[in-house]
Every structure is written in C-alpha cells, then in structure tokens.
N, C-alpha and C positions, 0 to 999 in steps of 0.2 A: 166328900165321898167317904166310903167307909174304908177302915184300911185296920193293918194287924200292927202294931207300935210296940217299942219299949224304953224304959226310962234307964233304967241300967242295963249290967250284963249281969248273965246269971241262968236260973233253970229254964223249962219250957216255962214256969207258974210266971215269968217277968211279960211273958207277952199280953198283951189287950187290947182289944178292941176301938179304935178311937172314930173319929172324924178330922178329915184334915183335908186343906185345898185341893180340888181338881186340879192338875198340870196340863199347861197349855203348850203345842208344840210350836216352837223358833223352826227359822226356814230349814231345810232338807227333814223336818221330823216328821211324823206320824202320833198322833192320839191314838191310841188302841185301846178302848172297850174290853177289858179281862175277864173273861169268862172262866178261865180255867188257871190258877197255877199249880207247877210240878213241884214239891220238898224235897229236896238237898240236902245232904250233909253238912255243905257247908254253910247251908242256910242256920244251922245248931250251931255247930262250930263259931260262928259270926254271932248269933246269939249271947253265945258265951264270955265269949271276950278275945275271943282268936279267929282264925280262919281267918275272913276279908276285915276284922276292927280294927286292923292296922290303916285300911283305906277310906273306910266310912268313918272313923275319929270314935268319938265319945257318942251312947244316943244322945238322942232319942233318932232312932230313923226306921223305916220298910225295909225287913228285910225280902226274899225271894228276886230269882232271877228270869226263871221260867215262865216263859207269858205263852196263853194261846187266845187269843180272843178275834172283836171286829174292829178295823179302822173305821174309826169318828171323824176323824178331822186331816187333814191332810196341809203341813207348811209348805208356804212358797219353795219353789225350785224339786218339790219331791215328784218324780215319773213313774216309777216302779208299781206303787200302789197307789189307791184310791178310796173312798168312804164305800163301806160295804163288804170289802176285801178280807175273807177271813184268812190269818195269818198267826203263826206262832214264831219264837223267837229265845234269844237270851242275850237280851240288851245290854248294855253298858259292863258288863260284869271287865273287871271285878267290882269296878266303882256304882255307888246305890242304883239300882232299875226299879224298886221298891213294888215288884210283884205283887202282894199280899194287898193289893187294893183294887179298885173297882177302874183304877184309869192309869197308865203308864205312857210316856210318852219317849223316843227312843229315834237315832236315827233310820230313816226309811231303810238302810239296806242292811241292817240287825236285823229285820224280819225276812218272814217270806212266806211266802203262800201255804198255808194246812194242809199235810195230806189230805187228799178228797176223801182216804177211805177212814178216817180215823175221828172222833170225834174229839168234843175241844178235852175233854178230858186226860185223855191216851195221848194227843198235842203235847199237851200241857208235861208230858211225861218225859219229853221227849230229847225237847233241845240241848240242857247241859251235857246228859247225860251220852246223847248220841253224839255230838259233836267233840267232847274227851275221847270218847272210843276211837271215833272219824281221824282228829287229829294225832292221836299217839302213835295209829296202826299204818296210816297213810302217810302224812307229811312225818313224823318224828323218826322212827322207825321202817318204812319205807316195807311193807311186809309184800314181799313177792308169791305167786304160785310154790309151794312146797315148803313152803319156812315152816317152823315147828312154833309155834306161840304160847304161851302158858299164862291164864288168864285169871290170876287169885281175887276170892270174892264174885264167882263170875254168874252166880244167881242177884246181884246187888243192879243199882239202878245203872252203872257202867258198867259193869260187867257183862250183865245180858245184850245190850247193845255189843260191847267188843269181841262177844265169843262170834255174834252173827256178823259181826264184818271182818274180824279176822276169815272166818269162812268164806264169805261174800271175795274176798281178795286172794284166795284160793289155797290158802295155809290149811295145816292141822294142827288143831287145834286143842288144849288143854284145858282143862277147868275144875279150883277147886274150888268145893264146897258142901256142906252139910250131904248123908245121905239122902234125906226126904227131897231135893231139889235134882237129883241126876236125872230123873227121866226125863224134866221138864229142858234140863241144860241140854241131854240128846237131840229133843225136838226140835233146841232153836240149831242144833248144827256140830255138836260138841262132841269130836271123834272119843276123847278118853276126858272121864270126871274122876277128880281124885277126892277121897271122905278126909279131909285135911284134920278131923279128930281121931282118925282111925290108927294115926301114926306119921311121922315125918314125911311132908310132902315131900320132900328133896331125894329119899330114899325111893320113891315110886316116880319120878319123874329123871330122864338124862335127856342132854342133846337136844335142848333148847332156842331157839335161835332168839327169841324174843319173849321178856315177859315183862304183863304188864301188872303191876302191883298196885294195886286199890284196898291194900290193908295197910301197910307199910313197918317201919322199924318199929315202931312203939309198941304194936302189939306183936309180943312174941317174936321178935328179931326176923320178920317177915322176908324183909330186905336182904339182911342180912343172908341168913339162909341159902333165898334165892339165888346167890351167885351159883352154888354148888347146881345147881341147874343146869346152866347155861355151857353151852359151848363154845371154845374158843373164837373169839367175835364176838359174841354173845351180845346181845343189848338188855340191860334193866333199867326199865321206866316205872318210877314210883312216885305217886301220886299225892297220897294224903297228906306225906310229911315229908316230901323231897327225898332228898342225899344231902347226909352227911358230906363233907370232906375225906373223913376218915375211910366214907365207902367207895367213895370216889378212888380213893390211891388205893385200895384191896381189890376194887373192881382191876384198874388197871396193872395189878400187880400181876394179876391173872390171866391177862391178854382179853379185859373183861372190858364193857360200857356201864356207865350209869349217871344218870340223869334224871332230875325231878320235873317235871310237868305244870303248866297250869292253859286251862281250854283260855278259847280267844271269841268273840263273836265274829261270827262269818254265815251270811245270809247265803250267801253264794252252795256254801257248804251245806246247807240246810235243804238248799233247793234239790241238791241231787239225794239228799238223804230222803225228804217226800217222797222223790221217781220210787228209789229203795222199797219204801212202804207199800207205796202205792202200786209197785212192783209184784207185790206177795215177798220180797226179798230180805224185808225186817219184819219181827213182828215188838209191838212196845207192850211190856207188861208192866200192868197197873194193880197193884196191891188192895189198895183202897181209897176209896174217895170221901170226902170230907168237907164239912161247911167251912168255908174261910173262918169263923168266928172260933173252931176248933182248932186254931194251927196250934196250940199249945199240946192238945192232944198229940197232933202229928208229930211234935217234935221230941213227946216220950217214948212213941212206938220207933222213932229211928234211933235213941239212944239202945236200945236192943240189939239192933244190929244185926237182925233177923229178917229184914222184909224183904218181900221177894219181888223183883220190878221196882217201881215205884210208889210213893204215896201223892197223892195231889189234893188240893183244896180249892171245891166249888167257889166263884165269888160272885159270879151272876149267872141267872138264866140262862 
C-alpha cells in the first residue's frame, strides 16, 4: 500500500513517499480503508525527533494519527462495527497508528461512526484535535456553567474545537489570537478575543477560572504568564510542553493548579462529539486539503504556526 515514511528525523524534506505491507487486523480489530488523514502538530514534532520518538524509537515508521475512512475487514470477536461502516478515529496514539497510508488497522472501539454531516475530510480533522479540547475542558478541568476559560491559540486545530466546547458546557469564554481570526473565533462562540500582538494578554485578561494553553512555555513564557490570569483556584492546563516543576510550585505558591496534558483514544467520546456535529453544536474547520504524497508540504505550512483549523491530506477516493 502506499504510505508517507521516513528514514531519519529532521525537516518536512525527510518524508517520502514509499510502499510497504497492508496490515491485517488480530481479533477485536478493524481494517479501515483511509480516505482522509488530519496533520498534527505533533505529527512535525514526531518527525523531528521529539514529540511521540520517544515511543515510536528510531525510524523508519508512519507517522499521523487522525484516521477517517471505510471498514474493510472486521476481526474476530469485533460487534460495534462492520465492513462498510464509515468511521473516523485516533487510534493507538501515542504509540505508531501510521495514518499517512492507504490501510490502518486499530482496535474496534478507537473508532466510531463519521459524523453523517461531515465529510471524510472535515472527519479526518477532527479526532485529535476535538478530543484534547473534549478531555481537558470535561474530564481534566471539570468546566461547569459560568466558569471563565481562557483559551491561547484558540483559532489553531484545538483550539477551535476548545473555544466551542467550552461554550457548549456553558462557560465564558476567552480566546487569543491574531486580529484577522476574531470574527471567525466570535462565530464559533467566543464572548471576548484578545490580539495577543497587540500587547500583554495577561494585562486584558483577569479572573479566570480555567486556561487552556496550546502555545506553552517555550514560546514567550506562555505558561508562565498565564498564572497572572488565573483566579485563586485557578486551573492551567498546558499542553505542548507540559509543567515544569518549577511551575508547578509558583502555580501552587499562588493558591494556583497546573498540569500538563496528553489526549487518550476514546471511541465512546467521539460518539457523543459526532451527536455534537451533527447537532449544528461544533462546527470543524479545515484549512486545506492536500494529496497524501504532499505531506511534506503540510508539514511546512504548520511550521508557521498560522493555520487556521486544520490541514489534512487526501489518501484515497
């Protein structure tokens, strides 16, 4: 089957195009037919020599996590689904699911049924990104009616999902980001957007109850910062690069939380995020679409750190 490969780590220019075995599903798995994958961050990150190549070892291996496609094949003892079944997913993560090819194979309740209203592409956009938001805002943070949320990078591929589920859970809601994306972050739900070049978010922002951080310490003490946010209780969830230690006992110096984050697969969670979509209650933006054979392309345009939604890459029909 055709699949996106690499021999070392290094820039987007390491990836290429190969052929390598169709995988066959063991009992409780599923074969699924990839028609669509969604690009990740840490899909680059992993490229490079960080992010998950602490779990995938040395390459050569597939990167991507984001599956939307059809089941092919269905192993013994699997109920849930069947051959035919369009379904999207984020399999195995953090360990290889190797997206960026033509056939993935994963257990049966990693997936779960496509929204009806979405196609495999906008699918394909979906899973990591919605299910970080899903889990930070719900099970992490526990976000009730009236909590105050603060959501950095919140035009990025979690972000737009966490601004519309923080909403969806009855919060108010915050979000920085670039001026040219405000109007787009009001539509998906986003009471105040802050121009985070405009000058110190922490200055236009107080009484926070929860933030969720998808830029993190590395860039521009993100993290850091953010305490000053936060209200006593306060919770900071940061995502790209965890907590420190050192932030950990300043959070808590302050009558403060912080914690670093990593998404889980969960079918189950997925299902009700579909309802969500298919609701009108999310909407998934997609940036651009892309041949699988361009994932290298894809993974310059997300070294910019400019895209808005998602990027994905077509793999079949």
């Amino acid at each position: 089957m055709r699949a996106i490969s690499q021999d070392i780590f290094g820039g987007p220019e390491v990836l290429r195009p190969v052929r390598v075995p169709r995988p066959e599903p063991i009992p409780t798995e599923v074969l699924v037919r990839v028609v669509s994958a969604g690009v990740n961050p840490v899909d680059a990150k992993t490229r490079a020599g960080a992010g998950m190549a602490g779990v995938l070892g040395a390459p050569p291996f597939v990167l991507g996590w984001d599956v939307s496609g059809v089941v092919e094949e269905t192993g013994f003892g699997v109920h849930v689904l069947e051959p035919g079944d369009e379904v999207y997913g984020m399999p195995w993560f953090p360990r290889q699911a190797g997206a960026y090819a033509e056939y993935v194979t994963a257990p049966s309740r990693q997936f779960a049924r496509k929204p009806r209203s979405l196609n495999h592409d906008e699918a394909a956009a979906t899973p990591l990104a919605a299910l970080t938001a899903w889990q930070i805002l719900r099970d992490t943070a526990g976000v009730e009616p009236g909590r105050r949320v603060l959501v950095h990078a919140a035009a990025g591929g979690v972000g737009h999902f966490a601004v519309q589920i923080a909403k969806h859970l009855g919060a108010h809601v915050i979000g920085t980001a670039r001026q040219a994306k405000h109007e787009w972050l009001r539509e998906l739900g986003a009471d105040e957007v802050v121009d985070y070049t405009a000058g110190p978010f922490e200055d236009a922002v107080q009484d926070v109850d929860v933030v969720v951080d998808l830029v993190g310490d590395d860039h521009d003490s993100t993290s850091t910062r953010s305490l000053d946010t936060l209200r006593p209780g306060g919770l900071l969830v940061a995502v790209p690069s965890g907590v420190s230690s050192h932030l950990v006992r300043q959070a808590a110096e302050r009558g403060l939380r912080a914690c670093g984050f990593l998404v889980e697969p969960d079918g189950a969670a997925l299902t009700r995020i579909a309802e969500l979509i298919d609701g009108g209650r999310l909407t998934v933006g997609v940036e651009d679409v892309l041949p699988l054979e361009q994932a290298a392309a894809a993974h310059e345009r997300l070294a910019d750190g400019r895209t808005r939604g998602k990027l994905v890459l077509r793999v079949t029909p």
